[in-house]
Each structure stands twice: as C-alpha cells, then as structure tokens.
C-alpha positions in Angstrom: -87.8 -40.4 20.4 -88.0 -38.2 17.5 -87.0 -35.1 19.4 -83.9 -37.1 20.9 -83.0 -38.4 17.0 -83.2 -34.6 15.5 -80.1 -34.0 16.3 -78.5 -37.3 14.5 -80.7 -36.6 11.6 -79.4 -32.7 11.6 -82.6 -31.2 12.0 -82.9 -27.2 11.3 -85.4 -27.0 14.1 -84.3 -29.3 16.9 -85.5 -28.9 20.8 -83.3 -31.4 21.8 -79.9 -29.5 20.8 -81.9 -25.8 22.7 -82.3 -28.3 25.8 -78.9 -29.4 26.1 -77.0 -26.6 24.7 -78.5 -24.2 26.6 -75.8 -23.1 28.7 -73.2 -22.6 25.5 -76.2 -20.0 23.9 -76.6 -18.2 27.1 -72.3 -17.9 27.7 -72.5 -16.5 23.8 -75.2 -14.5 23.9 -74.3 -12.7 27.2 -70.8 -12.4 25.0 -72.7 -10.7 22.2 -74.8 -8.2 24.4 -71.5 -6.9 25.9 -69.4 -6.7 23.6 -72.5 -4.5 21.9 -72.9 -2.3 24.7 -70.0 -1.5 25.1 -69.0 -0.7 21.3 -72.2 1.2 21.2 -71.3 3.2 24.5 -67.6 4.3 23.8 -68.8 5.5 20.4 -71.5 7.4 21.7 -68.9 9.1 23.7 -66.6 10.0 20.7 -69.2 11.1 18.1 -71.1 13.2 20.2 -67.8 15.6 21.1 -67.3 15.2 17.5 -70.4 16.5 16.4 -70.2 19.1 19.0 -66.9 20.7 17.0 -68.5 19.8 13.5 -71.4 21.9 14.7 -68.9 24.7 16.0 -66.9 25.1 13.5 -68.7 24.3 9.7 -65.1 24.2 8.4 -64.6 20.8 10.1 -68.4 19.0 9.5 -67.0 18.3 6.1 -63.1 16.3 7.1 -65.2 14.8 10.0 -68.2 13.6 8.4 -66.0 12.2 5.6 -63.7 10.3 7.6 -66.3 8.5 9.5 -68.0 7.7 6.0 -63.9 6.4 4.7 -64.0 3.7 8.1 -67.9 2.7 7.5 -66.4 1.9 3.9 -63.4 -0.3 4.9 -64.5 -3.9 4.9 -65.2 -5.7 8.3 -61.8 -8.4 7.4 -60.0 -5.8 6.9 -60.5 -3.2 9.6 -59.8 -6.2 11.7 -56.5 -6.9 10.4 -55.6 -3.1 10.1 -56.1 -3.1 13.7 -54.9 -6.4 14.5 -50.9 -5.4 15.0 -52.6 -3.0 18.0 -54.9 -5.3 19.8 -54.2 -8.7 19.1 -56.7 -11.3 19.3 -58.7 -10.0 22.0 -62.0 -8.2 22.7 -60.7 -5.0 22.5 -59.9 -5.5 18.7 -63.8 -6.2 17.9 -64.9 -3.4 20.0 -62.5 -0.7 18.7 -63.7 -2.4 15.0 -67.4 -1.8 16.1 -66.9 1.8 17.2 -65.6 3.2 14.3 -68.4 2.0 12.4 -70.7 3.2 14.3 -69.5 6.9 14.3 -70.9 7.1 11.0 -74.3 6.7 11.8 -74.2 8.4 14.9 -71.9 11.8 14.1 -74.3 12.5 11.6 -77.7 11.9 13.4 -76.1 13.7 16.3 -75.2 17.0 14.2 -78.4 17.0 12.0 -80.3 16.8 15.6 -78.3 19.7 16.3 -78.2 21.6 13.4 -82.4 21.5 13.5 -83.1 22.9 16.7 -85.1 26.7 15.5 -83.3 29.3 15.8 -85.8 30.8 17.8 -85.3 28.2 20.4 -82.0 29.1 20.9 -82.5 32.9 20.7 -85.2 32.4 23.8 -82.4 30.6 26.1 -80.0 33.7 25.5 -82.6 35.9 26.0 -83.6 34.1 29.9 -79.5 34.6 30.9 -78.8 30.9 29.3 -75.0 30.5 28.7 -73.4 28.1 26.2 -73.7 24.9 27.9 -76.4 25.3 29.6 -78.3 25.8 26.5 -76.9 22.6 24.8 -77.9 20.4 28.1 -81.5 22.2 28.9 -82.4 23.0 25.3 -80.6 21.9 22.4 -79.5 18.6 23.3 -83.6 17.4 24.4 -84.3 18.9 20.9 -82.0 17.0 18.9 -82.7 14.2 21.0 -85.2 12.1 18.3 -82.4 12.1 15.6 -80.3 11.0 18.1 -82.1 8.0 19.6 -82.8 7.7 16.0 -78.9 7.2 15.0 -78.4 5.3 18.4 -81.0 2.6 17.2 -79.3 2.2 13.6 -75.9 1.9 15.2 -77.0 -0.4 18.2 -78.8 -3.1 15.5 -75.8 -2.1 12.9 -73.4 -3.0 15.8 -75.3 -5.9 16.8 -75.1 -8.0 13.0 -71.2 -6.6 13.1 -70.6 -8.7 16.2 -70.9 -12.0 14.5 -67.7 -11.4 12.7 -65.9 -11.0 15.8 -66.1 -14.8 15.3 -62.7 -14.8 13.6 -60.7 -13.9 16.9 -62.9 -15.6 18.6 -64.7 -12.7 20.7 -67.7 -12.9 18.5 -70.8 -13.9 20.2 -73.0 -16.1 18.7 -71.0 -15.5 15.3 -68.9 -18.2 17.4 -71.8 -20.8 17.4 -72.1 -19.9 13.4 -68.6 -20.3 12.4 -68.2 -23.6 14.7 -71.8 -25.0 12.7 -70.7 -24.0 9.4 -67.7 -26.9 8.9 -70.1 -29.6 9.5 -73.5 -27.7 8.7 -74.9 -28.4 12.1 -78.4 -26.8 11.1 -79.7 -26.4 15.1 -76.7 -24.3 15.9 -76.7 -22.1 12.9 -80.6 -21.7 12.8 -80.7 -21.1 16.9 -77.6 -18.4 16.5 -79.2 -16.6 13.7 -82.4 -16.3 15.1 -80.8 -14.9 18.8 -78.9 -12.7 16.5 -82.4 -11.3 15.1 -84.0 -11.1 18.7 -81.7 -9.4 20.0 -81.5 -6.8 17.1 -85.4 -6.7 17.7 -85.4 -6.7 21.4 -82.6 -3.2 21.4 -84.4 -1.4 19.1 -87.6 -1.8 20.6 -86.5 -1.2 24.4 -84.7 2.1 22.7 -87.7 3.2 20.7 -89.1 3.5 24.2 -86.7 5.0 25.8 -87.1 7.8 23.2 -90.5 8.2 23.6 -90.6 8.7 27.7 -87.6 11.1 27.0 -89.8 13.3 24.1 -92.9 13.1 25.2 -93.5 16.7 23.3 -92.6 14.5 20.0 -96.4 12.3 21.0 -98.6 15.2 22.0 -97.3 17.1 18.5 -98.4 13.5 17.1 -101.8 13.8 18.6 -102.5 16.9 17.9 -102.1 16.5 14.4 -104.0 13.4 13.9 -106.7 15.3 15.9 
C-alpha cells in the first residue's frame, strides 16, 4: 500500500513510479545515449584533422586552440539560439551544440598526445623506410593514444551532462523527464532522471577507461615495472 501511495505523497524515492514508468526512462534514455554518441563521434572526427594541422603548422595551434576555447565559453542557451535560425528545433541543433564543445577538450588532448611522442620515436620510423602517414597510424597515433582516450573520456561525460539541456527543444534525453518534473516538483522523476544521468556518465567513462587499457597495454607493464 505504501509503495502504491508514494507517488500521491510525492515521494523522492518511489518504486511504484520506476515500475510503471519504465518504458518513458528507457524511450529517454536510449534518446540520451544517441544523441551522445553521436555528438561525441562527429567531433572526434573534426578535432582530430584539426589537431593534425595545429601539429603541422605551429602557426595555426594558436587561432585553433583559441577558437575552440571562444565556443566552450559561449553559454549552453545561447549557442542554442545562435544556432537555432540553422537547425530549427530538431536533433541536429543539440548535436551540432554538443560538438563544438567538445572540440575543446578533445583538439587539445589530441595535439598534446601528439606533440609528446620522443623524438626518437619518430626518428626510428624514418629510419626503417616509414613515410608520413604511415608513421602517424603505426607509431604516433598508438603513442598519443592515452591523452587521447583521456580527452575522449572528459568530452563523452562533458557531453553527456550537456545533453540535459537539449530539454529546451525537446531532443534532450532525460533532461526531458527533468524539465517536465520541475513545474509540479514530481520528486521520482527528477531523482530517477538525475541519477540515469550519473550512471550513465559512470558507465562511459568506465567502459572507455577500458578500452584504453587493452589498446596501451605498454602504458600497464611501464606501470608494473615501476611499482616493482
């Protein structure tokens, strides 16, 4: 009886309104992990091109790296309406919104990763016949790949709290459930959003920590080795 009553006596922890709710969480957090992916994706596409040039040509690490720091400044509201004349309401406004801000974090990790690879490293390649791309695939990028799965984490649990506020066109996850609880301070929904919001951030950054560590698997025997 109690558990049937918590949600007539607004109850922050309520199993009644998880039992019988369970498909709208399931709809918004599917919403939420897409809408993540592919924000975090696309902008892994653009920064790592535009880390490639900041790399190659030192005049342009400075205009690049400052622009992506200008967007990570602009507030989420606004960036939204800046882009809203382009997009409308639609996904593709909270996706475009997500990857700019997340070509902050990962331009920068992707060009420090590069930018630390020895020297000596790369004067081996060119000494066994390696050309230009070749070395960046078979031994530059694998070296810089621990900053880079370490930007790729920030931006994916970065991207992930952006989300909510896709809520205000409506493409925003369980930032939909949040908004629609806030009105009436429906305590279930806003607890049961927030805490998915946190599981999920929890869940990516874990399942990427160890996808870092079977793809550097140097990085563990170094770690070893120096606690031996």
């Amino acid at each position: 009886m109690a558990a049937a009553n918590c949600l007539v006596t607004n109850d922050w922890i309520c199993g009644e309104y998880l039992r019988t709710r369970s498909g709208e969480l399931t709809e918004a957090t599917l919403q939420h992990v897409g809408i993540t992916v592919v924000s975090v994706v696309i902008g892994l596409m653009i920064a790592f091109p535009l880390a490639l040039l900041a790399r190659a040509r030192p005049r342009w690490a400075g205009p690049v790296l400052g622009l992506t720091t200008l967007l990570y400044t602009i507030p989420s509201l606004a960036m939204f309406s800046l882009l809203l004349p382009f997009f409308g309401l639609s996904a593709a406004l909270v996706v475009t919104g997500l990857v700019l801000y997340s070509l902050t974090i990962l331009v920068r990790n992707i060009l420090a990763g590069l930018q630390a690879v020895p020297a000596e490293a790369r004067e081996a390649a060119r000494g066994m016949g390696y050309g230009s791309g070749r070395m960046l695939w078979e031994v530059e990028l694998p070296l810089a790949l621990p900053a880079l799965m370490a930007g790729l984490r920030m931006a994916t649990v970065s991207t992930i709290a952006l989300t909510t506020v896709g809520s205000i066109v409506g493409r925003g996850g369980l930032g939909n459930l949040i908004e629609d609880a806030l009105p009436t301070f429906f305590k279930a929904q806003v607890l049961a959003a927030s805490v998915l919001c946190v599981v999920l951030a929890v869940v990516a950054d874990l399942l990427l920590l160890g996808v870092q560590r079977l793809l550097t698997p140097w990085t563990r025997i170094r770690a070893g080795r120096g606690a031996g």
